[in-house]
C-alpha positions, -999 to 999 in steps of 0.1 A, spaced: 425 98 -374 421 94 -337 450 74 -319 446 44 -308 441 39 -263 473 44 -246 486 13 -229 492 15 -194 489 -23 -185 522 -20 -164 534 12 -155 522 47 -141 530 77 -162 563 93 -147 571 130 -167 552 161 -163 510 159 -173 495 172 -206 475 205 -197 447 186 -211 447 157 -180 452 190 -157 426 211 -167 398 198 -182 388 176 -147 394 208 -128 369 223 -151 343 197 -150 348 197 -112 343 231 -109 306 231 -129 296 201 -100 304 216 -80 285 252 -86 255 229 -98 254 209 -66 252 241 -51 223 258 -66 200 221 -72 212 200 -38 202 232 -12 189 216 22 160 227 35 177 240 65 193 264 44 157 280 34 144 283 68 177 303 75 167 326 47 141 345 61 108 357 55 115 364 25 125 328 14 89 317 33 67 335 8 48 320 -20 66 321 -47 56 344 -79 39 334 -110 73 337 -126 96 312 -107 87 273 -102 80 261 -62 114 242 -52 107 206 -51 123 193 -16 143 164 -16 129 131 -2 149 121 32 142 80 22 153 82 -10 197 79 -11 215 92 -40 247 79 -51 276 96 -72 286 79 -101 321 63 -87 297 46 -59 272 32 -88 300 17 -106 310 0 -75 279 -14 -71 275 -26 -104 312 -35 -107 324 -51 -80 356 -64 -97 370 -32 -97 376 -34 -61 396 -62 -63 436 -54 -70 440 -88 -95 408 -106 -97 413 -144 -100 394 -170 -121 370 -180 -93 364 -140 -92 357 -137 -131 331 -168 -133 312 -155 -101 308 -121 -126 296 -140 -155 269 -157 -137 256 -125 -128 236 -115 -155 239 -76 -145 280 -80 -148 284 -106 -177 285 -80 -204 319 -62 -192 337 -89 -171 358 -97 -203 365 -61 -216 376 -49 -183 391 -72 -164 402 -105 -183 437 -89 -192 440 -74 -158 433 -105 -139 471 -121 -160 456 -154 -155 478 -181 -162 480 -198 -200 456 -223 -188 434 -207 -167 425 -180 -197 419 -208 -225 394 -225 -198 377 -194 -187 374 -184 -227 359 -217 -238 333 -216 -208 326 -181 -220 321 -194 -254 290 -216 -240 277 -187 -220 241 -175 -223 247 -136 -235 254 -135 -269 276 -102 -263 296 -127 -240 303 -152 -265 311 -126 -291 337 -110 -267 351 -153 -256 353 -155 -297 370 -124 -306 399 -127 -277 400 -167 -285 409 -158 -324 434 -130 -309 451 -159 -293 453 -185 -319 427 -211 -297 392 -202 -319 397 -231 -340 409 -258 -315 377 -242 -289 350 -246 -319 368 -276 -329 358 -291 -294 319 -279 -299 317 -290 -332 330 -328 -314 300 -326 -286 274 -320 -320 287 -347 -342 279 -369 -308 248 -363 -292 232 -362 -331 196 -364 -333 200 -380 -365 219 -413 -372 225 -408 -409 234 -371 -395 274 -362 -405 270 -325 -400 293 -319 -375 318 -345 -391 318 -324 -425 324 -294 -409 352 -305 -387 374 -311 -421 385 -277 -425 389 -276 -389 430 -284 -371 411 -310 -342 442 -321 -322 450 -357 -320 444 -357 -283 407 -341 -285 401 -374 -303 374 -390 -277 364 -426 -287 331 -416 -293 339 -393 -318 364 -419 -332 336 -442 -338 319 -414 -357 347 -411 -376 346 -447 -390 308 -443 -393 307 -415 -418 339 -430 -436 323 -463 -440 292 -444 -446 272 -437 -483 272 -404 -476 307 -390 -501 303 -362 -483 309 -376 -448 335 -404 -463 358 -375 -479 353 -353 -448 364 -386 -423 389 -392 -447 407 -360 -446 412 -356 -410 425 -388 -409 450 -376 -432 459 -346 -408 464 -373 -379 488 -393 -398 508 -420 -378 483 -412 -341 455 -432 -366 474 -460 -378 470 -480 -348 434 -474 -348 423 -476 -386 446 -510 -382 420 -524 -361 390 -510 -381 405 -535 -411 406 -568 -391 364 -555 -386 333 -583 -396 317 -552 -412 330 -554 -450 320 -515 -456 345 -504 -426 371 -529 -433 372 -517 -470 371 -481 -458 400 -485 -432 424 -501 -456 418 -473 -482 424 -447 -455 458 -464 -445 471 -467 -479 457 -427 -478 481 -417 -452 513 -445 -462 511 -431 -498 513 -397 -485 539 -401 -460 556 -415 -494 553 -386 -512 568 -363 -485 599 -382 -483 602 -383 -525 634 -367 -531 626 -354 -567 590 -341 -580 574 -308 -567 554 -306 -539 530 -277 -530 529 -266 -496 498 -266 -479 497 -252 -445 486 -263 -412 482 -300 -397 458 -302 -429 484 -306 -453 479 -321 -483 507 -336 -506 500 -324 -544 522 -323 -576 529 -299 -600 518 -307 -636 521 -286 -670 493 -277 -685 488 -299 -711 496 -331 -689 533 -337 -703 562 -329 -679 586 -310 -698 623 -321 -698 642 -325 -666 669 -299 -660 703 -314 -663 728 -295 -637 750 -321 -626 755 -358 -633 751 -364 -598 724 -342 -588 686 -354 -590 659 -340 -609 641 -309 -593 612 -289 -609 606 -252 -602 589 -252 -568 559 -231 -559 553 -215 -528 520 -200 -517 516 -174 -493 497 -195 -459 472 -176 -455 447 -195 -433 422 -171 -428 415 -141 -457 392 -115 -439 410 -118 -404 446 -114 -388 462 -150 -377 480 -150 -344 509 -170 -335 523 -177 -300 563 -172 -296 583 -177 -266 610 -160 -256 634 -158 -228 658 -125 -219 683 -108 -202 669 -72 -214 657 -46 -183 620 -45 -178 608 -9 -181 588 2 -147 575 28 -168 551 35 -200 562 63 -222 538 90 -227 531 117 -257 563 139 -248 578 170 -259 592 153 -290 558 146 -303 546 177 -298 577 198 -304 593 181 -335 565 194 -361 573 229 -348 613 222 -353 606 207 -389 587 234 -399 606 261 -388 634 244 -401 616 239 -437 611 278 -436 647 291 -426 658 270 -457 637 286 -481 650 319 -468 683 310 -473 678 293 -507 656 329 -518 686 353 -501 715 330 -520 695 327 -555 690 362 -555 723 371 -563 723 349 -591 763 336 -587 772 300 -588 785 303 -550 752 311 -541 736 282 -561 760 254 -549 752 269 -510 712 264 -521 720 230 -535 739 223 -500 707 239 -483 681 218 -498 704 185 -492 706 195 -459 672 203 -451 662 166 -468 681 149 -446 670 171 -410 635 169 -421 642 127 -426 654 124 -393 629 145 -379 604 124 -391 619 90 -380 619 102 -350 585 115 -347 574 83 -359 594 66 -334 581 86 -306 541 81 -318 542 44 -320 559 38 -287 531 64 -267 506 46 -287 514 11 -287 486 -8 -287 511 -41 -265 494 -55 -233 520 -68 -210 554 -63 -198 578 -39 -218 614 -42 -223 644 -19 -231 676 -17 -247 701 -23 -216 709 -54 -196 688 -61 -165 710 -52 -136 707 -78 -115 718 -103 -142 685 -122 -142 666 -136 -172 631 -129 -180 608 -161 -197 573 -157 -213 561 -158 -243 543 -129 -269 511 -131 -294 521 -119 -324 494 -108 -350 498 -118 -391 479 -99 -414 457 -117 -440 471 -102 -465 511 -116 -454 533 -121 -483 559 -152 -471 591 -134 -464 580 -97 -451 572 -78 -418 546 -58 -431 550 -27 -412 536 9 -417 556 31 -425 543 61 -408 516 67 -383 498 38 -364 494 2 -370 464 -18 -383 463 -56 -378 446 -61 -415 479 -47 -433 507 -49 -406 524 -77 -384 519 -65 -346 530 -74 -313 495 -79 -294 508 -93 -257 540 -96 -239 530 -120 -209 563 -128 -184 564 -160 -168 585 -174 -139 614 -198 -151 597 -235 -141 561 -222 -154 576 -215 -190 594 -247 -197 558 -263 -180 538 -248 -204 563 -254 -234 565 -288 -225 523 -287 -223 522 -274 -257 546 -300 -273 529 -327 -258 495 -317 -272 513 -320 -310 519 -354 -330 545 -372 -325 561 -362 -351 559 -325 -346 572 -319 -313 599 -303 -320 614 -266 -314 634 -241 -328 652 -214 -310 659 -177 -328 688 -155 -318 689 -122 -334 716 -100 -345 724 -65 -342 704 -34 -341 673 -48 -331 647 -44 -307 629 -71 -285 597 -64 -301 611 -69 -341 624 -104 -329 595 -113 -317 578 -103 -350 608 -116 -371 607 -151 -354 570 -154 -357 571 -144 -396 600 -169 -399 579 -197 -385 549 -189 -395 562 -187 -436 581 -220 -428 551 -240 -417 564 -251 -385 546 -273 -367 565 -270 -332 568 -243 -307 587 -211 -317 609 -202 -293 637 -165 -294 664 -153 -276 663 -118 -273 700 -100 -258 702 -63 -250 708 -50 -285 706 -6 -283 688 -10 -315 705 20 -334 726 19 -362 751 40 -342 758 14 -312 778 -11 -329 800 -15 -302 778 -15 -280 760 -41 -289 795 -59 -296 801 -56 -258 762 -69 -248 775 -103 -269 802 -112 -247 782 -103 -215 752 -126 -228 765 -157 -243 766 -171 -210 733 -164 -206 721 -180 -244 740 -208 -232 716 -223 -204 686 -211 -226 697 -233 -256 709 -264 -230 675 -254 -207 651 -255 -237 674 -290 -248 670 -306 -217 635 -295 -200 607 -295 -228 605 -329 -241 612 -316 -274 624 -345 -302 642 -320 -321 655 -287 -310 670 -261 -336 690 -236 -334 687 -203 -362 717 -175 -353 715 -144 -375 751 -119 -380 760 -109 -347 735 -131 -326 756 -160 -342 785 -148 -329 768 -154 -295 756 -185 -300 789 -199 -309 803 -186 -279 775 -203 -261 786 -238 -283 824 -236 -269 813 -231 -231 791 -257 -234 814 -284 -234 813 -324 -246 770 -335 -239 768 -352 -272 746 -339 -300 718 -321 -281 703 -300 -314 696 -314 -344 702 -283 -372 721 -253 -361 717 -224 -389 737 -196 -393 726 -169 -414 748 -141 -425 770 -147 -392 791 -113 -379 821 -135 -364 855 -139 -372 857 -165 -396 896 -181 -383 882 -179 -351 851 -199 -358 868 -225 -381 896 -232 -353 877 -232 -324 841 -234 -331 833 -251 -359 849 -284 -344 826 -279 -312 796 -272 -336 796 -306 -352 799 -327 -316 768 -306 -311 746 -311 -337 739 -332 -366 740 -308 -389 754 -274 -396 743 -249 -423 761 -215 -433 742 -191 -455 766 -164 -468 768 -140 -494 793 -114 -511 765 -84 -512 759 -81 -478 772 -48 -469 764 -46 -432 790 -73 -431 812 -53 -453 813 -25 -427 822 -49 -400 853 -58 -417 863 -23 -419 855 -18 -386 868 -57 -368 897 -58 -396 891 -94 -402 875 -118 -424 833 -121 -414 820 -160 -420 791 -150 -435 813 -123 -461 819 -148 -494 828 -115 -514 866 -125 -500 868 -161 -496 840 -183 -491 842 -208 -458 842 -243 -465 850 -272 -441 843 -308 -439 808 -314 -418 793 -282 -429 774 -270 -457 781 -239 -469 753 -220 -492 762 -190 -508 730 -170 -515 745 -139 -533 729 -146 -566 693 -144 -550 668 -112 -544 683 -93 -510 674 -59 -491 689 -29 -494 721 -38 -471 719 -76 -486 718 -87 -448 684 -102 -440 683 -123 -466 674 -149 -443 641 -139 -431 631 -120 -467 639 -145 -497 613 -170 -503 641 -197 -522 662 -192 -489 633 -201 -462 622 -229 -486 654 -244 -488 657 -236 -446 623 -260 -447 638 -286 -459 669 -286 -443 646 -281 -403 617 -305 -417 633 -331 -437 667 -330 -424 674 -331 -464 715 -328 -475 723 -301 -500 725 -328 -529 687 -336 -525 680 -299 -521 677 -273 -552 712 -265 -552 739 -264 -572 773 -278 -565 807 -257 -567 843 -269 -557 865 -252 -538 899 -269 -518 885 -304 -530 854 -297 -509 817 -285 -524 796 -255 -510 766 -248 -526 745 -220 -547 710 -216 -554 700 -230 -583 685 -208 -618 649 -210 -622 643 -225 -653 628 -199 -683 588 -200 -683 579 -210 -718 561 -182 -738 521 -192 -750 521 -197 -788 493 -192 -812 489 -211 -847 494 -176 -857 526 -171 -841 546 -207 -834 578 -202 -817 599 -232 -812 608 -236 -775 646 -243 -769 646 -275 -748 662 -273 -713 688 -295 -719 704 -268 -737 707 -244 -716 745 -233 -705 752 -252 -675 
């Protein structure tokens, strides 16, 4: 398999060239040269050549054709400039890009080349690629298209098309466009009123195809139609008056069903979602589930995996802001990727000479050193692998854009910007689908595609943008702070996954602090907390006060919550500025935080959630190693105070270490949905209630048995609910 282009958007190559780069040019210039010789000879140089030269030539050997003096010929490099002119240009801008496209000659490569070298800004590329998507070459358009999925905009720029069709029709009973904009996310504020009043046309229309088509993206826009639809009811024309009330008690009756604290509702994904119920089969709703007298009744729930495209990867935008040192340089293929199959093989045969030389004796000395041997030689050849791997993806990471590393910036600044993260169509909710050796594919693995760095006031501009492009109703935010051992590029994958499985409809926004990302640099990372709250700290109250937002949350995972909380003390008294702060499996001493931060935490925010659980191991070891008590460690006492709801998640599905439950279990993120969406208290969640110190924390509820099918062959009586042992 051929690896993938090298990226080497930001940095020049630093160690010692491959002998390949040195000698293959040399090579090829060596054979132009000694053919420039022998084919460009002036004529000069065979009047200097004698009589000899002068003679007619023999039967055998061609006459030399002399070169015309009028005719110039150009090298290669000089052609490309001709043809190219961008290339002159250090950074080209977007006046420089749409003087290209018009040029018929230069239209074709423009995009390829130099759209990702130019770093427009946000704006400026989403303009440029929707006027490329109207552009007279078709290879144009195809290029606009492909980088317009890659960024998440394809739907929202057809979307806009599709609006232009449905007005200029040719037809007036003609609801083309209209039907095909219902599977389409069309932004409340594309909404022109022309294309409003098709909208009412085709809903008031005889057309049921039009009608349901108008009626469903009505649904998406919710509350922005209400005012709207309210005047199409007070209308002379009985058709559209009928039409419009049916369509508001559409969206009241929905809005209805969301806010239903019992019943099952399917998630549906997008600003398209639809509000459906679970039946039986057999239309008869079995008997509710009786847990506790003061609990209501909740059905199983079902969760689907949001997939809104099946042949081709989704992207989602996350923004990020960090105190991690950029990299002025892009690794290249080094000595370990080169050198390390040499070590593991060798390795691999000086263990089965040892293992021959020891067996031969046949003693049990020499068969408990061959057992050692082979253990030995597992675990080298393990670590020799990880760490090729390691070493292939980061020479052949297929990123655009600004790289960081595992140390502080040294100037103690903070980077802002925001990465393009790439979900597979084939994403399960609650994984990172990664590979697990060689190269990554975008059709099985989640990727980081672009790391763009913006300055401070241009982020929270174009966050602020963003939100106010959203319904009311969904401008909101959250903010992800990650925990040790983990790199800039997994949180930017991890907070992606995590709102991307949740079906949130605001901005996703992560923290990212120098974590060394190895399991070894525990203490290390420890230290990079206390330098970096302070940092956190005007993120979180930066994002709170500066993008508009009408509900910022806060997520904290094991060590990263340790920061945040040190964030919430220096913060001081501003009232309460988040609206859900979550922490997940949080590495902090647990006096510490119910003393000093947990009082803080409630001024703060109007709710507080702690996941814990007693199988998480990683949090096992940091007892051992901090000699105290870790919040998010039930296995010794589980934390409970008044204003906080506690949720132990031990009894649920974990990883290996039991400590990322909070990204991987699908009954965890549902129950984090409706605790960021809904704002929902553990009572009206599926949760069980438990007593501890005359205050409650809470466990995941059982999933009720699945009844077995019966025949008239084979009747089994099914054992009612109700019966279980509660």
């Amino acid at each position: 398999m051929t690896p993938p282009t090298v990226n080497r958007a930001v940095a020049t190559k630093t160690s010692a060239p491959r002998i390949s780069s040195v000698w293959l040019p040399l090579l090829a210039l060596a054979v132009f040269a000694s053919t420039d010789n022998v084919a460009g000879q002036s004529p000069a140089d065979d009047a200097s050549s004698g009589p000899a030269t002068s003679a007619a030539p023999s039967s055998t050997t061609p006459p030399r054709i002399k070169a015309n003096p009028d005719v110039v010929t150009d090298d290669w490099a000089a052609q490309v400039l001709r043809s190219d002119p961008l290339t002159k240009l250090p950074r080209p801008t977007i006046a420089d890009l749409r003087k290209a496209l018009a040029d018929p000659k230069q239209a074709d490569h423009v995009l390829p080349r130099h759209f990702v070298r130019a770093q427009l800004p946000a704006t400026e590329q989403t303009e440029l690629l929707r006027e490329a998507l109207r552009h007279t070459s078709l290879e144009v358009r195809r290029q606009a298209a492909h980088e317009l999925q890659r960024q998440g905009l394809l739907e929202e720029a057809v979307g806009a098309q599709l609006v232009e069709f449905a007005i200029r029709k040719d037809s007036k009973d003609d609801f083309t466009a209209v039907i095909a904009l219902q599977d389409v996310i069309l932004p409340w504020s594309q909404v022109s009123e022309a294309y409003w009043q098709e909208i009412l046309r085709a809903l008031a229309s005889e057309n049921s195809g039009a009608s349901f088509a108008a009626s469903r993206q009505l649904s998406r826009w919710g509350a922005d139609a209400v005012p709207r639809l309210l005047d199409a009811a007070k209308s002379d024309d009985k058709s559209l008056r009928n039409a419009a009330i049916r369509a508001l008690a559409e969206i009241v009756g929905t809005a209805r069903a969301l806010e239903a604290p019992s019943g099952v509702l399917l998630p549906t994904y997008g600003a398209a979602a639809e509000t459906r119920r679970v039946e039986p089969a057999g239309g008869s709703a079995p008997p509710p589930a009786v847990v506790a007298k003061s609990m209501p009744v909740v059905r199983t729930e079902v969760h689907q995996d949001r997939m809104l495209d099946h042949k081709h990867p989704n992207s989602v935008r996350v923004y990020y802001g960090t105190n991690r040192e950029v990299l002025k340089t892009v690794p290249e293929p080094g000595y370990l990727l080169y050198g390390l199959p040499i070590v593991l093989l060798f390795v691999i045969c000086m263990a089965f000479r040892g293992i021959r030389k020891r067996l031969a004796g046949k003693t049990v000395w020499g068969a408990i050193m061959s057992l050692f041997i082979v253990t030995a030689t597992v675990g080298a050849s393990a670590w020799i692998v990880l760490v090729w791997n390691q070493e292939y993806r980061s020479a052949y990471t297929e990123t655009v854009g600004v790289t960081y590393g595992a140390h502080r910036e040294k100037d103690g600044g903070v980077h802002y910007g925001y990465c393009d993260v790439s979900i597979p169509p084939t994403h399960s909710v609650g994984e990172i689908e990664r590979p697990l050796l060689g190269g990554e594919d975008e059709a099985q693995h989640v990727m980081l595609r672009r790391n763009e760095e913006l300055k401070e006031d241009a982020f929270f501009k174009e966050v602020r943008q963003v939100l106010a492009e959203r319904a009311a109703d969904e401008r909101n935010c959250f903010i992800f702070v990650h925990g040790y051992n983990v790199t800039f590029e997994k949180a930017a994958m991890r907070t992606a996954q995590i709102h991307y499985d949740l079906n949130f409809r605001g901005v996703p926004m992560f923290y990212s602090w120098p974590s060394r990302a190895n399991v070894r640099s525990y203490f290390s990372d420890r230290n990079e907390i206390f330098y970096s709250y302070e940092h956190i700290m005007r993120f979180l109250l930066a994002t709170a006060e500066r993008v508009d937002a009408k509900r910022v949350h806060v997520i904290a995972h094991s060590m990263g919550a340790d920061a945040v909380s040190r964030a919430i003390l220096a913060m001081g008294d501003r009232g309460k500025i988040f609206d859900q702060i979550i922490l997940a499996a949080p590495d902090i001493d647990a006096d510490v935080f119910r003393d000093q931060v947990q009082p803080r935490m409630q001024q703060l925010a109007n709710r507080t959630t702690l996941y814990c659980s007693r199988n998480d191991w990683a949090l096992h070891a940091s007892y051992a190693f901090n000699d105290s008590v870790r919040l998010g460690d039930s296995s010794r006492s589980i934390f409970v105070a008044d204003g906080m709801d506690t949720v132990d998640a031990s009894d649920i599905d974990t990883d290996l270490l039991g400590h990322s439950y909070y990204g991987d279990c699908l009954k965890l993120l549902n129950d984090v949905q409706l605790v960021i969406e809904k704002n929902l208290p553990p009572l009206e969640r599926r949760l069980t209630s438990r007593d501890r110190e005359k205050l409650k924390y809470w466990t995941f509820m059982e999933d009720l048995p699945k009844p077995k099918p019966t025949t008239a062959a084979d009747a089994i009586p099914t054992p009612s609910p109700t019966s279980t042992k509660p």
